[in-house]
C-alpha positions as CSV (number, residue, x, y, z in Angstrom):
1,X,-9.1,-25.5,31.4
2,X,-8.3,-24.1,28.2
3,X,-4.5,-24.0,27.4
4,X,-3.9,-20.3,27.0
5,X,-5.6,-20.0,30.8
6,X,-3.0,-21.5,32.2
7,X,0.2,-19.5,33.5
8,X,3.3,-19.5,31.3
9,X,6.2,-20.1,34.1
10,X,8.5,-16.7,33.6
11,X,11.5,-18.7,32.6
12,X,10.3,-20.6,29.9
13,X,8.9,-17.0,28.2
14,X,11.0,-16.7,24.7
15,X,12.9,-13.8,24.5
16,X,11.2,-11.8,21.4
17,X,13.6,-12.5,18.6
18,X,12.4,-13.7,15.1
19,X,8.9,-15.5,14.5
20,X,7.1,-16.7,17.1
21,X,7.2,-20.6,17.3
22,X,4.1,-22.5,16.5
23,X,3.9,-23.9,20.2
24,X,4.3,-20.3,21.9
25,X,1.5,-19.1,24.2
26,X,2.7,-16.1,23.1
27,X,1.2,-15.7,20.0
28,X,-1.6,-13.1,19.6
29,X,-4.2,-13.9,17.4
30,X,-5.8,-11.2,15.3
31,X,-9.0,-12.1,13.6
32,X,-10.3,-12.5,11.3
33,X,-6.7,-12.4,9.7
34,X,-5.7,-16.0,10.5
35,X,-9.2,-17.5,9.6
36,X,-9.2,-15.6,6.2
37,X,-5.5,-17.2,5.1
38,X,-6.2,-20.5,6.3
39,X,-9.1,-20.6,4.1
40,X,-7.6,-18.9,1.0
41,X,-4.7,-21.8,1.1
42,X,-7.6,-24.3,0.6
43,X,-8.7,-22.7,-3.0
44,X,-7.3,-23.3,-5.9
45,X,-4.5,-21.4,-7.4
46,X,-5.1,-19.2,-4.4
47,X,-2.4,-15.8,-3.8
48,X,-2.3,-14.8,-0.3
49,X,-0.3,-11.7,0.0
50,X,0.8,-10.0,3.7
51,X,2.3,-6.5,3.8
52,X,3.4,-4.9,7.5
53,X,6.6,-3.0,8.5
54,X,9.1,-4.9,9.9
55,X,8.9,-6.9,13.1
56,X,5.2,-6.6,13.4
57,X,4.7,-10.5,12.6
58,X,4.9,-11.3,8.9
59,X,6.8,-14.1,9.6
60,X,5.2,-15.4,12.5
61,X,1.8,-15.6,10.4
62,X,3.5,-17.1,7.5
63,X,5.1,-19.8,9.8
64,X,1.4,-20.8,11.1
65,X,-0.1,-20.7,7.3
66,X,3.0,-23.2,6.1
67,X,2.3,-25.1,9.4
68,X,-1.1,-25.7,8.1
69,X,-0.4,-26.4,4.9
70,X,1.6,-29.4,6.2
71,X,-1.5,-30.6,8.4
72,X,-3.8,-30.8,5.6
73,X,-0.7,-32.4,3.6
74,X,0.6,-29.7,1.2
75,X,3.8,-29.3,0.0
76,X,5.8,-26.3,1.0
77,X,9.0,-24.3,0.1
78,X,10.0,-21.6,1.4
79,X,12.2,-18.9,-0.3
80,X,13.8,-15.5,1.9
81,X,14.9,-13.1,-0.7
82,X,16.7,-11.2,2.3
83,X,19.0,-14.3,2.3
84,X,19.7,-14.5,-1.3
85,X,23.0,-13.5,-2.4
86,X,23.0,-10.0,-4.2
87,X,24.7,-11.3,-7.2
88,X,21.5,-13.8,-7.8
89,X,19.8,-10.3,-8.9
90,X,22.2,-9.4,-11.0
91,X,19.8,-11.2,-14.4
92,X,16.7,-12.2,-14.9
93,X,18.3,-15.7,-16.2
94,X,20.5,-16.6,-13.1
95,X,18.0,-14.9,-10.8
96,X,15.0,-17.7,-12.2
97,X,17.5,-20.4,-12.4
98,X,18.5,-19.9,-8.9
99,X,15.1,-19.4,-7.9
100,X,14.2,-23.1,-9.2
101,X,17.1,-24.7,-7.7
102,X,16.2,-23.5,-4.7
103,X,12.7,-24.8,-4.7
104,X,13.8,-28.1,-6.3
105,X,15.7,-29.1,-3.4
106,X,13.5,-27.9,-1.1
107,X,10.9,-30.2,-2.7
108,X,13.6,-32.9,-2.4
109,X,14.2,-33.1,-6.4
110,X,17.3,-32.6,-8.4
111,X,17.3,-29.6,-10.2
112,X,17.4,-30.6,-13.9
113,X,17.2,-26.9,-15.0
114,X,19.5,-27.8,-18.4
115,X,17.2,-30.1,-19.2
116,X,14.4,-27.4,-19.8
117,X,16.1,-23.7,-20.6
118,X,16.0,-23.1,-23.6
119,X,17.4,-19.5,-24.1
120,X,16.0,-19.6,-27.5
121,X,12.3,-18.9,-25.7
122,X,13.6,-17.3,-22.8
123,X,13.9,-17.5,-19.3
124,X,10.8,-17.0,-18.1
125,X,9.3,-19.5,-20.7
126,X,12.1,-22.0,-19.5
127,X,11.3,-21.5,-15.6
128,X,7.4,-22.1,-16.4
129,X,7.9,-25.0,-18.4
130,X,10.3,-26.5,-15.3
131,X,7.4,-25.5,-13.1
132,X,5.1,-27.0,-14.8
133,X,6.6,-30.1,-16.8
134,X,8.9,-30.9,-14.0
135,X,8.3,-29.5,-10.4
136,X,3.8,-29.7,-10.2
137,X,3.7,-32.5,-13.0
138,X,5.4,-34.9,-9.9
139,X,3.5,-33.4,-6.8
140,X,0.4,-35.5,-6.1
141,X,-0.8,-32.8,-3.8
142,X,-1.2,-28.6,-4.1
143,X,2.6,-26.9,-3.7
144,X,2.7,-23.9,-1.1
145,X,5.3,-21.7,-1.8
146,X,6.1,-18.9,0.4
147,X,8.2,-16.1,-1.0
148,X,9.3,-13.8,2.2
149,X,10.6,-10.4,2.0
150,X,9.7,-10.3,-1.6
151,X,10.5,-6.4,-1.0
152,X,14.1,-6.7,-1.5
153,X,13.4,-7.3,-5.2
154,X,12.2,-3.6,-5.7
155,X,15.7,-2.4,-6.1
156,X,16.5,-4.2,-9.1
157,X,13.3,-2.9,-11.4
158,X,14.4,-5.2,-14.3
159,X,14.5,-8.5,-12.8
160,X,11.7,-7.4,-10.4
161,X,9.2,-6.6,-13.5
162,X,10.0,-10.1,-15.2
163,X,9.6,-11.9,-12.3
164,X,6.3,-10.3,-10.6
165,X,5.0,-10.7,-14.1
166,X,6.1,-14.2,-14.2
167,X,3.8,-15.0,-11.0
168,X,0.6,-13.3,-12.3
169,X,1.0,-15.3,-15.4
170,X,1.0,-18.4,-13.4
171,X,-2.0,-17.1,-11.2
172,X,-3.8,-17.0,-14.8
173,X,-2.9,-20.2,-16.0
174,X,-4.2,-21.5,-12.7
175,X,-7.9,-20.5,-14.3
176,X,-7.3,-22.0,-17.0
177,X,-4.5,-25.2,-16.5
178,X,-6.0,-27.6,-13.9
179,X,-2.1,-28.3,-13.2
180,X,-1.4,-24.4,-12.2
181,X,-4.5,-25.0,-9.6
182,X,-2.1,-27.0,-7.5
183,X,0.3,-23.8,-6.9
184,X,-0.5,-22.0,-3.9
185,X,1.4,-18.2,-3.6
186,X,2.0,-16.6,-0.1
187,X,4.0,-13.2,-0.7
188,X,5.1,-11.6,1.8
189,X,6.7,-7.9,1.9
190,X,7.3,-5.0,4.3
191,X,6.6,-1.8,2.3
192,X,4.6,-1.2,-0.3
193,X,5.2,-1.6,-4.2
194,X,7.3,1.5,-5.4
195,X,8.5,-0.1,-8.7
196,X,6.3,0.6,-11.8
197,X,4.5,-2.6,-12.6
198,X,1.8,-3.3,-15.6
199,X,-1.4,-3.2,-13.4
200,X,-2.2,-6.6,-15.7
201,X,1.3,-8.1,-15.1
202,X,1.3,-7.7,-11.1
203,X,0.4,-10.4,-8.4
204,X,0.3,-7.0,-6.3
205,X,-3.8,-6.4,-7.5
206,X,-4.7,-10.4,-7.5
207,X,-5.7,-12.7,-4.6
208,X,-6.6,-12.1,-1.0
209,X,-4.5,-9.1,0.6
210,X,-3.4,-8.9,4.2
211,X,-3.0,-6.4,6.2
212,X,-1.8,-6.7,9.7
213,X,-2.8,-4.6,12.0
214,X,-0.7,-3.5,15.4
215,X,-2.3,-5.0,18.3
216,X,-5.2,-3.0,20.3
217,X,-5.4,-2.3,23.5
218,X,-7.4,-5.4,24.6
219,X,-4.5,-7.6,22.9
220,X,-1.9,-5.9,24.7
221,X,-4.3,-6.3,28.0
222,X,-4.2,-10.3,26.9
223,X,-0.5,-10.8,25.7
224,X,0.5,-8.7,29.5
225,X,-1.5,-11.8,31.3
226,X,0.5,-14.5,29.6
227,X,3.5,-13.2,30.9
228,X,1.9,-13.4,34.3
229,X,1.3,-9.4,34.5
230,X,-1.0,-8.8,36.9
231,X,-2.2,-5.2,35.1
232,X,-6.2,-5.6,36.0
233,X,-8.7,-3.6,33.6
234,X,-6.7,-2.4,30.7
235,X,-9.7,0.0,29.8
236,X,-9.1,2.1,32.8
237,X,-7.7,5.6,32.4
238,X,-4.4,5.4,33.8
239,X,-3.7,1.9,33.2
240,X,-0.1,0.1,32.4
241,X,-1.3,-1.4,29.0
242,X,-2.8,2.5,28.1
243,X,0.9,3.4,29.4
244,X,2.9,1.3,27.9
245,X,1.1,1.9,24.4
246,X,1.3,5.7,25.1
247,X,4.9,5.1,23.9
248,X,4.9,2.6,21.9
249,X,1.7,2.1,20.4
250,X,0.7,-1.1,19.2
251,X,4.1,-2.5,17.6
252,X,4.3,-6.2,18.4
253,X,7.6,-6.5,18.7
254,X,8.0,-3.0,20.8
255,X,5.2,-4.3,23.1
256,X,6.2,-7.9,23.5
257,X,9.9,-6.6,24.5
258,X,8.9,-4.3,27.2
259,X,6.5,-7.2,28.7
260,X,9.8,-9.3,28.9
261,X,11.7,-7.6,31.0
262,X,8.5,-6.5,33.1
263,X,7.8,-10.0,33.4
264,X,11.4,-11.0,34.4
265,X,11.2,-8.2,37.2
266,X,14.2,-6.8,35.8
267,X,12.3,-3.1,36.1
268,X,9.2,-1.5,36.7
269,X,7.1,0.1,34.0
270,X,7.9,3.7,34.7
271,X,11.8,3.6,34.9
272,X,11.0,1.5,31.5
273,X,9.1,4.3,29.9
274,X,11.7,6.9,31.6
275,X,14.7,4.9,30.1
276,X,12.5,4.1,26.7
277,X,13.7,6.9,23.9
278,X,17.2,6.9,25.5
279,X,20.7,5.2,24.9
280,X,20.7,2.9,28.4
281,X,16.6,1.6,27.7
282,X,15.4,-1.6,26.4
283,X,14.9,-0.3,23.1
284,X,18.9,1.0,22.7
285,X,19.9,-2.2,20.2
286,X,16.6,-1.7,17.9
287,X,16.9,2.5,17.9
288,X,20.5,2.0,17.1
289,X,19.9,0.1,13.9
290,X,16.9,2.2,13.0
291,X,19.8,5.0,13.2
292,X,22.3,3.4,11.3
293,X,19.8,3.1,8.8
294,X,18.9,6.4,8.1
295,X,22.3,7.8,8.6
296,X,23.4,6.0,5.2
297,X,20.2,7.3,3.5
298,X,21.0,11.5,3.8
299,X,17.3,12.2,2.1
300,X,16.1,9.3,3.9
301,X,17.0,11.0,7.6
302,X,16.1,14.2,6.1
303,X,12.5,13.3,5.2
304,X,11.7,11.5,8.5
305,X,13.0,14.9,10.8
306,X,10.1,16.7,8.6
307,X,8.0,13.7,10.1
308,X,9.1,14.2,13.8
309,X,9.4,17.7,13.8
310,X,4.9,17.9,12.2
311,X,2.5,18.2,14.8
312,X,0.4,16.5,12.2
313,X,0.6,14.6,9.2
314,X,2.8,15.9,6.1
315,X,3.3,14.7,2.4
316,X,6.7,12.7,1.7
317,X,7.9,11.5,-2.2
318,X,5.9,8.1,-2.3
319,X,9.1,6.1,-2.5
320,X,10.4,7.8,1.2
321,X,7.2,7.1,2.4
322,X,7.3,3.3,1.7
323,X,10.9,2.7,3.0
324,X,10.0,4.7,6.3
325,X,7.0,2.7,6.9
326,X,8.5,-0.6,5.6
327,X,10.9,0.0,9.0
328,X,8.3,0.5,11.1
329,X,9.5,4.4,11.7
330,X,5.9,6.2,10.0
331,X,2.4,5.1,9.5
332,X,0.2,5.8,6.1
333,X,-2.6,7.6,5.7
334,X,-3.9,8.0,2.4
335,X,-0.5,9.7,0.7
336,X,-0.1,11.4,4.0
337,X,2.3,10.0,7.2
338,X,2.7,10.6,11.2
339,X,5.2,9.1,13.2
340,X,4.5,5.5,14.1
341,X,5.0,6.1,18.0
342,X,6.2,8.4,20.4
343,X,9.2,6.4,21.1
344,X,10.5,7.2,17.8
345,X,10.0,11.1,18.2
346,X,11.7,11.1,21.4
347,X,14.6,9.5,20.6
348,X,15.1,10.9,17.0
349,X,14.7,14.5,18.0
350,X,17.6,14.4,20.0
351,X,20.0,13.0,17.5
352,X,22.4,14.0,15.2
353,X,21.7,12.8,11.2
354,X,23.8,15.0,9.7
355,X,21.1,16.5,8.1
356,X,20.0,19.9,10.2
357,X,23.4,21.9,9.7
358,X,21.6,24.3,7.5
359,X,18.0,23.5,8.8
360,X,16.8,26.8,9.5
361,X,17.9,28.2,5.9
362,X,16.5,25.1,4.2
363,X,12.9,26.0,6.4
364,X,12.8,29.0,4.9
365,X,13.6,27.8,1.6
366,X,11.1,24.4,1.9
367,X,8.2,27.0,2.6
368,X,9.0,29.9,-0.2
369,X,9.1,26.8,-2.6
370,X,5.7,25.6,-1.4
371,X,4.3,29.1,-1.5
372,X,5.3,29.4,-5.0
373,X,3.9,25.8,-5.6
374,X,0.4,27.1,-4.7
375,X,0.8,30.6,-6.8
376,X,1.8,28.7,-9.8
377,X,-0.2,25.1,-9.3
378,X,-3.4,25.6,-7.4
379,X,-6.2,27.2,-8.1
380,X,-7.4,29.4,-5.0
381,X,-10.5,29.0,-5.3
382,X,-11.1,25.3,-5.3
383,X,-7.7,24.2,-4.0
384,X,-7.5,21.8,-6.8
385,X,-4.7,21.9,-9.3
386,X,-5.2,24.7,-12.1
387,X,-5.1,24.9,-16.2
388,X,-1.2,25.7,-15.9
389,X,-0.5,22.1,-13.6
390,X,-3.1,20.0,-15.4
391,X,-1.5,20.6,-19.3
392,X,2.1,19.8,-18.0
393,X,1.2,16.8,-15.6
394,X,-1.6,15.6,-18.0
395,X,1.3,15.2,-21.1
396,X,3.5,13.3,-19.2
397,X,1.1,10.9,-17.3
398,X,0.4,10.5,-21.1
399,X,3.7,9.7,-21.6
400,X,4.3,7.7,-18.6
401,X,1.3,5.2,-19.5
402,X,2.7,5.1,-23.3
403,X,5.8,3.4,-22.4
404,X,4.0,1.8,-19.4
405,X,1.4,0.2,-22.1
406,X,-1.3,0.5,-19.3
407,X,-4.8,2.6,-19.2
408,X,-5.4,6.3,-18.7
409,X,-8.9,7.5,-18.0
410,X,-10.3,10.7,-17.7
411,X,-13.7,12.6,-16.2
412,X,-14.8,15.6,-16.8
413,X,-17.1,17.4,-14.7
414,X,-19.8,20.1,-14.8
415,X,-22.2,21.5,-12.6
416,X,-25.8,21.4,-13.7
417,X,-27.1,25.1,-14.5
418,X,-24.6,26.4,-12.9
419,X,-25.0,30.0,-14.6
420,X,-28.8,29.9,-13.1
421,X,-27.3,29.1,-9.5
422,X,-25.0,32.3,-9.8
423,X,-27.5,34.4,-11.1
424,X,-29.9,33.2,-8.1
425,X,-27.5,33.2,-5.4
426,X,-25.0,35.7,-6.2
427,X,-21.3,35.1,-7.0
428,X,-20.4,34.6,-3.3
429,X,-22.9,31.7,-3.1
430,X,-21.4,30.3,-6.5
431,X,-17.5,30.2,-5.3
432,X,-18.9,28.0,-2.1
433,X,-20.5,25.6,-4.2
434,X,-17.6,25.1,-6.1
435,X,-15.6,25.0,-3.3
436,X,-17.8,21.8,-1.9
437,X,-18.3,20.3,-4.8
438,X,-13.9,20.4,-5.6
439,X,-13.7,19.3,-1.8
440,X,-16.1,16.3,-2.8
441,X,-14.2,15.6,-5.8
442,X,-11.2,15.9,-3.7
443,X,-12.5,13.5,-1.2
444,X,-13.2,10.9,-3.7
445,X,-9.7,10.5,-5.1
446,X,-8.0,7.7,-3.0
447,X,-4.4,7.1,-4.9
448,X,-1.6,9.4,-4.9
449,X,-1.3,8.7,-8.8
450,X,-4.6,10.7,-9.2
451,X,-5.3,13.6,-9.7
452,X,-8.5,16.6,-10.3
453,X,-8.1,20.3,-12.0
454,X,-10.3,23.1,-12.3
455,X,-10.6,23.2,-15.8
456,X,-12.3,26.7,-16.1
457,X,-15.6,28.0,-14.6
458,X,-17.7,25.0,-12.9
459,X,-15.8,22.3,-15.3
460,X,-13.8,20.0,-13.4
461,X,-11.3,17.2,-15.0
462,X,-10.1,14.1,-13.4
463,X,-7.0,11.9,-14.5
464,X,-6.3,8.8,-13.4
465,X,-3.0,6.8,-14.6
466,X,-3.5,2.8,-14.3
467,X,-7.3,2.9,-14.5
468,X,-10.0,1.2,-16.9
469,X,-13.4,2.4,-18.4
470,X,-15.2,0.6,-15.5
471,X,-13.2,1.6,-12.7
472,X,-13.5,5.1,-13.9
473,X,-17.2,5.1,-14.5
474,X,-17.7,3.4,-11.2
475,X,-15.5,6.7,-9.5
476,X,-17.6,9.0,-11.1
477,X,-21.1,7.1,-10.5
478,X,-19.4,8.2,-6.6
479,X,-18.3,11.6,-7.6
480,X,-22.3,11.8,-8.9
481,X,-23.7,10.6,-5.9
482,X,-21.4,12.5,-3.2
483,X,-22.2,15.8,-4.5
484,X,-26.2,15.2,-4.9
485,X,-25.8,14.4,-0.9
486,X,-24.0,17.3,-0.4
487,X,-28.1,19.0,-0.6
488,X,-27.4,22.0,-2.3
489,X,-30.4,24.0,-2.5
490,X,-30.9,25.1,-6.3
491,X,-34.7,26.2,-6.7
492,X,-33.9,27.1,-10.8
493,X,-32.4,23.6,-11.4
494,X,-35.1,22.0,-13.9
495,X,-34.6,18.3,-12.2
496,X,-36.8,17.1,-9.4
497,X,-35.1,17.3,-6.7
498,X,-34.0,21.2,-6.9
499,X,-30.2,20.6,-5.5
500,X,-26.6,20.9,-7.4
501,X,-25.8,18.0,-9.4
502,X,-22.9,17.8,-12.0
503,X,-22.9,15.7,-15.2
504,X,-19.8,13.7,-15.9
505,X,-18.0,12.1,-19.2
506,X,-15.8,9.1,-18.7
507,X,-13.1,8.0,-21.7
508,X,-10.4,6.0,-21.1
509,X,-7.2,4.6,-23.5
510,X,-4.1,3.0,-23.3
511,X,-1.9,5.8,-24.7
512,X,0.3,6.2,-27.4
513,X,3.2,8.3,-28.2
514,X,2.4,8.9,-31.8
515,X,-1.5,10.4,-30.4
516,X,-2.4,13.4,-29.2
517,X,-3.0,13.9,-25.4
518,X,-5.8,16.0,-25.9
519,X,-7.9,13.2,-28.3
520,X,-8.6,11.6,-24.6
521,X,-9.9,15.3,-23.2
522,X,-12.0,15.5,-26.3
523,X,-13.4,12.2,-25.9
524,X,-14.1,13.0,-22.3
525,X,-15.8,16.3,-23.3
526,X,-18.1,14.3,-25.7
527,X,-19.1,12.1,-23.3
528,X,-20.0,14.8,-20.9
529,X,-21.6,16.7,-23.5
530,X,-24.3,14.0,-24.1
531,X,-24.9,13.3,-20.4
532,X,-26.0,17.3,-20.7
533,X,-28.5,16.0,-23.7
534,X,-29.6,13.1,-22.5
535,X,-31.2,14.9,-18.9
536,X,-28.0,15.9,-16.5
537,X,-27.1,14.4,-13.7
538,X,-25.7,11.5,-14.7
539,X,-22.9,9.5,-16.0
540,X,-22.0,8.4,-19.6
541,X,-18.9,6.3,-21.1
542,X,-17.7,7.6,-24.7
543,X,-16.8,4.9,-27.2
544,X,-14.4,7.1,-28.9
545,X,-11.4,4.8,-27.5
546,X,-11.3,1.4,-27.5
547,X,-7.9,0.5,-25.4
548,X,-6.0,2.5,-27.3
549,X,-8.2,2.4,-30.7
550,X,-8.8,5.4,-31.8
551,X,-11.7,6.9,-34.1
């Protein structure tokens, strides 16, 4: 009989608190997660990184990737930045020293860190040196080292920079050093990265990413059996797992608790969901913090009520969005949220935050600001951002990614004898097929940093902050493609096929202050100009910038 058939005797069920242990039945696999980390460990100079909110089993995982690390016979340390003390970040040079310390003894060594700092070169020349001379030089075998709750960096941008750099560089050398082969990264984190990194300089783009998803319903069906829950077809309409999730979703942590106390027969499921979102439920200790929490945070609190009180999903500031769904309270989609469970609107529309005093008079102000928004930002027609928006958000992405030292690419756009369309069709026909060819431009822009224009008549314009030639061409090669399957019938287009297509120009720089903004448009333009020459429909790259070289 396999182990996980057998029945787990109710007493000796864990109470959920902190990672699971490696011997729990209790663990829930969720493929192919486990599989996929286990065999990044094994490659060389591998980074594994998991992000999740809190309490949905980061740890857990990372406790079974260290444990097998130690049966194939790595090394490990282990480093949780929420136990660091908060004068550690107060420098990047006692931050780093600390930092190798702490992984000296770990690895049993004393930590000679005088012996290589140098503050001449620095100290993130002096830490890699110590890696490297001192720490991998002695190992015989690859060194795991797990760096947990890497998120509480973020609030100190200056050491965090240095130091996430630091980490990429040494992902680098491991393509290059056979020594750096033998370091193995697992970074873990609970929110997503709000600091401004150099998309060359971040471990955040490099190595295998996890994800971890809630559990599903046939997980929840499984994990209710090992706590000797006799709960029958999960699928079924009415069922307790479909209950029990009803209110909680698929939150490991939420789920696991309420099939301890079932299991202990200290309730029945529906005075559990009854008492759930209240002061006297199971829940009361965790809803508590979660309240304590936002209560310090005023814009914090203020942005989650928006969340509660939305039948459907709403925009938040990026950085509100991150630390809501780093505690578990929303869940992304795209740059839009929801709330994460109906526990959580429940309970939090019946509290006080100190924030809805003036509520009714901040509505009304919320939605005259966001009407003027759209008069002064948006183009009606297309629902994309208009002339006015694109020349003041344009100049100061320019900015942003002078300073920054990272790319900026731009597309422009035009529909392919677009005048004949009108002429064909009529104007009414021409303001639909802009409208789905903006929607499919729309569509096609995944990252809140984007953003598209209507740049006047059928011309279209794309920025995007953090992006390089290929990436751009490859976005537009989609933008291409998505509006020749949109099937617009065009009878006077001269290509075979008689539908809409556009033509696109892709240029892309790394900015710089003392340049002109507009030299990238141009550049753009040019390129779009000679996919018109060269046949329509299709794509074409300018060479007017070279990273920042310009003609």
């Amino acid at each position: 009989m396999n182990h996980r058939d057998t029945p787990i005797q109710t007493m000796s069920l864990e109470f959920p608190s902190g990672p699971v242990p490696i011997d729990s039945e209790l663990y829930i696999d969720r493929p192919p997660v486990e599989k996929l980390a286990f065999e990044a460990l094994e490659k060389p100079g591998s980074v594994i990184r998991i992000r999740a909110p809190r309490r949905t089993g980061k740890s857990s995982l990372l406790l079974r990737i260290m444990n097998r690390a130690a049966e194939i016979g790595y090394y490990q340390a282990w480093l949780d930045f929420q136990r660091a003390d908060e004068s550690i970040f107060e420098n990047l040079d006692k931050f780093l020293r600390w930092f190798c310390a702490t992984i000296s003894l770990q690895l049993k060594r004393p930590p000679l860190l005088n012996d290589y700092w140098d503050e001449d070169i620095g100290s993130k020349v002096s830490c890699s040196l110590y890696f490297q001379g001192y720490l991998l030089e002695q190992l015989d075998r690859p060194l795991v080292l797990a760096l947990n709750e890497v998120n509480c960096i973020f609030e100190y941008s200056k050491v965090a920079a240095d130091f996430f750099a630091l980490l990429r560089s040494w992902h680098e050398d491991g393509k290059q050093v056979a020594i750096w082969r033998n370091l193995r990264l697992v970074v873990v984190h609970s929110t997503e990265i709000y600091i401004p990194l150099n998309i060359n300089q971040s471990p955040f783009n490099v190595g295998l990413p996890i994800k971890l998803p809630e559990f599903n319903l046939q997980q929840v069906g499984e994990l209710s059996r090992r706590h000797n829950l006799n709960w029958g077809d999960c699928s079924e309409e009415n069922s307790e797992a479909k209950r029990l999730m009803a209110m909680v979703g698929g939150h490991p942590y939420l789920v696991r608790l309420a099939l301890y106390h079932l299991s202990h027969q200290q309730m029945n499921l529906d005075r559990l969901l009854n008492e759930a979102p209240t002061l006297s439920g199971i829940y009361q200790d965790h809803l508590r913090d979660q309240l304590t929490t936002l209560q310090k945070d005023p814009e914090l609190a203020g942005a989650f009520q928006e969340v509660i009180e939305s039948e459907s999903s709403i925009k938040l500031k990026p950085v509100l969005a991150y630390k809501l769904n780093s505690m578990g309270l929303v869940k992304l989609e795209g740059d839009r949220v929801t709330v994460s469970c109906n526990l959580y609107r429940l309970y939090f529309q019946d509290r006080e935050l100190g924030w809805d005093r003036l509520s009714d008079r901040l509505a009304r102000l919320q939605q005259t600001n966001q009407e003027l928004y759209q008069l002064v930002n948006i183009d009606d027609l297309t629902q994309l951002a208009n002339r006015r928006y694109f020349d003041r958000e344009f100049q100061q992405k320019w900015q942003e990614s002078a300073i920054a030292k990272t790319p900026l690419a731009a597309i422009m756009c035009d529909i392919d004898y677009f005048k004949n369309y009108n002429d064909t069709y009529g104007h009414q026909a021409g303001d639909e097929c802009l409208q789905k060819v903006a929607q499919a431009i729309r569509h096609a822009i995944g990252r809140s940093t984007d953003f598209a224009a209507r740049y006047g008549g059928e011309e279209f314009i794309i920025v995007l902050p953090g992006t390089d030639a290929f990436s751009a061409f490859y976005l537009a090669e989609k933008i291409r493609e998505t509006v020749k399957m949109l099937r617009i019938i065009h009878q006077k287009s001269t290509l075979a096929d008689r539908i809409v297509t556009i033509s696109l120009g892709v240029a892309c720089t790394v900015p710089d202050l003392e340049t002109e903004a507009k030299q990238l448009v141009q550049a753009a333009d040019r390129a779009l100009y000679q996919s018109k020459k060269e046949g329509r429909d299709r794509v074409t790259v300018s060479d007017s910038f070279d990273y920042g070289l310009l003609e």
